[in-house]
Phi, psi and omega in degrees: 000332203252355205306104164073009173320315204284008198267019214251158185304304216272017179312307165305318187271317178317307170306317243246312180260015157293327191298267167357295207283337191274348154300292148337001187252157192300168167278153177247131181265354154094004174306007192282069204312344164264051183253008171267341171280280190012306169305286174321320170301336187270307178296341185272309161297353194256313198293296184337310196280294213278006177248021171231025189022048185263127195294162193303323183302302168315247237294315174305307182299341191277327170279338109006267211295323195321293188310331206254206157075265191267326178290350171249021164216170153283104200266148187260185199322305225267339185297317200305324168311303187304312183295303194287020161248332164313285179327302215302304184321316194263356167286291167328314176280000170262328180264317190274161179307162142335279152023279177255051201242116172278111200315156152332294185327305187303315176299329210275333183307325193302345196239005170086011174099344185353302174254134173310124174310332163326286142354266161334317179290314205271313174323315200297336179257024157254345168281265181329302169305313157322336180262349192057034175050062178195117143223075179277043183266116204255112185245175210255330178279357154299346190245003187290319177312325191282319188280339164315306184359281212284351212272355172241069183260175191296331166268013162298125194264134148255123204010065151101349174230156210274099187325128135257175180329283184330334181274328233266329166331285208288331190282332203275340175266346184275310196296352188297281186296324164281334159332325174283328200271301160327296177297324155334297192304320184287016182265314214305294180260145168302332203294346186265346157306331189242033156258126150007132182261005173284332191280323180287326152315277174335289197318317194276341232262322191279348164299263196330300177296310189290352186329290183312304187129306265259102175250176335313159192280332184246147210225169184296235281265293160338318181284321183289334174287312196301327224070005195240144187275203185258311169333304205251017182257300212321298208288345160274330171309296215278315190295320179310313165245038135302284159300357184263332167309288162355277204282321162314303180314307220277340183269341158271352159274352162311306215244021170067025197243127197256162202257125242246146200248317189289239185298117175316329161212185170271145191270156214302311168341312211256343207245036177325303197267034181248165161313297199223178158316132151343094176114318213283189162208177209260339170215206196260010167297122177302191141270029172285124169338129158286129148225170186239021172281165168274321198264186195113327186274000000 
């Protein structure tokens, strides 16, 4: 649905009335008596996509909707599943080809067969009506593309010298992967559920360059894409590796590795053969078990 929206002339007013519709979205109050689940569900559902190769724009809307959702209701326990695979479902059928939109049948395994495709059915059409058959919802992963464009400029100092040509290949692929890693991060904590997802998109664009080295951390063109200054990209920039910290400390205290204080990652140079971020992981899954059980949550 979103395909390639940022590569088109019109690419600015496509952004401009993403902003619109995302101003429009309700607010989330965090009222939810099952919001102490929440982390599990993103991590129970962030493993789904990925063992179904379903895309990161699908899991942000499927979590999105999630979120929207259990802040206007009372969920019993046992629902719960059913609701974050329903979501997943009807994100999918809005972003992915046919193709890769995953069957009931697929979904339902997940959950040991739990539920009746009947169930499935009716939720899913208790989700659309709550969206009012509109999930036209602008998530930080619609805007990250559009904002990478600009995540590179022609005066940019990386640790103290100045990007040439030659660089901008290799830089642009670190910033690619931590952009994915970040936004990761922001399915995690709740607190970034109740930010703008454009502000939160700005926010991993300006994480990723100090990641990198790359100052200034926020740019003219950055700002002229975003709209946004630098006042309202840092405290998000800064809550993100913040969380990143965060998730390192606790795996190096797993593994008895003490955790480096100084440079925030290693700079792109030196990580020519890596995978993931310095440090990092590959989705947005804690060290929480990958499981396909109901219980556990």
């Amino acid at each position: 649905m979103w395909l390639s929206w940022y590569r088109d002339s019109l690419a600015p007013d496509n952004h401009d009335a993403l902003r619109v519709k995302e101003a429009r979205l309700p607010k989330i109050t965090g009222s939810s008596p099952q919001l102490h689940k929440r982390r599990y569900l993103v991590d129970w559902v962030a493993t789904i996509c990925e063992r179904c190769e379903i895309t990161t724009e699908t899991l942000h809307l499927a979590i999105m909707c999630l979120d929207h959702f259990m802040d206007k209701y009372s969920i019993e326990d046992a629902q719960l599943h059913l609701i974050a695979l329903c979501c997943l479902l009807i994100a999918a059928k809005f972003e992915e080809s046919d193709m890769k939109i995953p069957r009931i049948q697929t979904l339902n395994y997940f959950v040991q067969n739990a539920f009746l495709t009947k169930e499935f059915r009716q939720m899913e059409l208790l989700l659309l009506e709550f969206f009012c058959w509109n999930l036209v919802l602008p998530t930080s992963a619609h805007y990250i593309e559009y904002y990478k464009m600009a995540a590179l400029s022609p005066n940019d100092i990386l640790n103290g010298e100045k990007v040439t040509s030659n660089m901008e290949t290799k830089i642009m692929k670190y910033i690619a992967k931590y952009c994915k890693y970040f936004l990761d991060i922001s399915l995690q904590d709740f607190a970034f559920a109740q930010l703008p997802p454009s502000l939160v998109a700005a926010g991993a664009i300006a994480s990723s360059r100090h990641s990198l080295g790359l100052s200034p951390s926020w740019t003219t063109q950055l700002k002229e894409v975003t709209g946004f200054g630098i006042a309202q990209v840092q405290p998000v920039a800064l809550a993100l590796i913040s969380v990143y910290y965060h998730y390192r400390a606790r795996d190096a205290e797993c593994e008895n590795v003490e955790v480096p204080t100084s440079d925030m990652m290693n700079k792109c140079q030196t990580r020519e053969g890596s995978t993931t971020p310095a440090g990092g992981k590959q989705s947005a899954k804690t060290s929480h078990q990958q499981t396909t059980r109901v219980a556990g949550c």
